[in-house]
N, C-alpha and C positions, 0 to 999 in steps of 0.2 A: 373610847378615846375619840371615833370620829363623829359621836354627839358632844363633845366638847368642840370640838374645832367648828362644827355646824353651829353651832346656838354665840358662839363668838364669831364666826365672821354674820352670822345674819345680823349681831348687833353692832359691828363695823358696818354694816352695810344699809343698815337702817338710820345711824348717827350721819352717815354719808348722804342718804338721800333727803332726811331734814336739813343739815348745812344746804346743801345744793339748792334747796326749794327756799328756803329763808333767803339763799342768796339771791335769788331771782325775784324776790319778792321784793326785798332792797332794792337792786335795782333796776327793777321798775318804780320805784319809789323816786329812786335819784332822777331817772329817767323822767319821766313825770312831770318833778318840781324845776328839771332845766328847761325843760320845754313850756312850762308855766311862765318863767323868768323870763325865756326868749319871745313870750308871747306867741306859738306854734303849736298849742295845745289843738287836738282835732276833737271834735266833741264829746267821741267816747272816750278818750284821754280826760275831758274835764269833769265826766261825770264819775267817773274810777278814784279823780281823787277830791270829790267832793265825799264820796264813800268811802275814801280811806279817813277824812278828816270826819268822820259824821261818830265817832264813838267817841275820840279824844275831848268831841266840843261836848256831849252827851245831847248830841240833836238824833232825833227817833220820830221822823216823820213818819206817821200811820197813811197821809194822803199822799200822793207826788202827782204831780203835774205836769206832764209832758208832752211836748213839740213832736215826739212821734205819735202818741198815741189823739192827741188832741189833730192833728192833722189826718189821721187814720178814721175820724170819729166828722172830720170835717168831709171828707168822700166819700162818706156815706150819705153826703147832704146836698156838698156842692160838686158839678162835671172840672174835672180838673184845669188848672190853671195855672201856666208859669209863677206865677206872682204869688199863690196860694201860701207854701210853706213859709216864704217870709212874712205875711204879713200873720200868718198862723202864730208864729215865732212871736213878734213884735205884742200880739195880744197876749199869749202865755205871760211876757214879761211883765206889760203892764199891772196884769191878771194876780202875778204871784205873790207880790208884794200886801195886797190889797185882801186878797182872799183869807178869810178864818174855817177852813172846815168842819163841820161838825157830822152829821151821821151819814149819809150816803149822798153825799154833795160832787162828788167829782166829776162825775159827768156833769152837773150842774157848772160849776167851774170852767170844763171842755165848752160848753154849749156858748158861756159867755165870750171864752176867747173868739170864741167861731164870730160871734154877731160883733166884735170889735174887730175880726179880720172882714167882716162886711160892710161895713162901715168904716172902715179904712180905705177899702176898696175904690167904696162909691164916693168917697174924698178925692181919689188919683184918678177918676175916671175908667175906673175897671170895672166890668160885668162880671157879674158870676155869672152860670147857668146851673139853676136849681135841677136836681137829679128827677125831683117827682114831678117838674113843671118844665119840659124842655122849650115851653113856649113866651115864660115869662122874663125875659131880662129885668124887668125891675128889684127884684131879690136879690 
């Protein structure tokens, strides 16, 4: 008798903990799409639901390109600099639109954002300082 009441509340309690979990995945969903609407999204908010939208649209990017890592890939090159992440950002953007990958390109990709964050740069009148040349401001 008390392996019956054991195998039915474990399946109460398991139908309990998938509602709960779907619930919370709902609303962060709802959560999410108001914070979208309001315009309040924080980045990792907008990238969660570009990831929720990415099976519906059937998009299956093999590449990604990203502002952290393409910035991560940028100090390893250039001595840091307030102004660095955005204009890191600013060339990602350009970058994304434009870009077709094919086999091992994404660093290729990263490398270009970086030389249109330096050349942005040297538009605004901003120096880098190159990591292996701490003598050269013209880079």
């Amino acid at each position: 008798m008390s392996d019956v009441i054991r195998r039915r509340t474990a399946a109460v309690t398991s139908r309990t903990r998938r509602h709960r979990d779907r619930c919370g995945v709902r609303l962060g969903r709802w959560t999410r799409a108001w914070r979208y609407a309001a315009g309040r999204l924080s980045a990792d908010e907008a990238q969660r639901l570009m990831l929720d939208c990415r099976y519906p649209a059937g998009w299956h990017p093999l590449l990604v390109l990203t502002v952290e890592d393409t910035l991560e890939k940028a100090r390893e090159e250039i001595a840091d600099h307030p102004d660095l992440p955005h204009l890191v950002a600013e060339g990602c953007a350009r970058l994304g639109d434009k870009w077709e990958p094919h086999y091992g390109e994404l660093l290729e990709a990263r490398c270009w954002a970086i030389y249109l964050a330096k050349n942005d740069a040297t538009d605004e009148g901003i120096t880098f300082v190159p990591l292996n040349d701490e003598h050269d401001p013209n880079q």
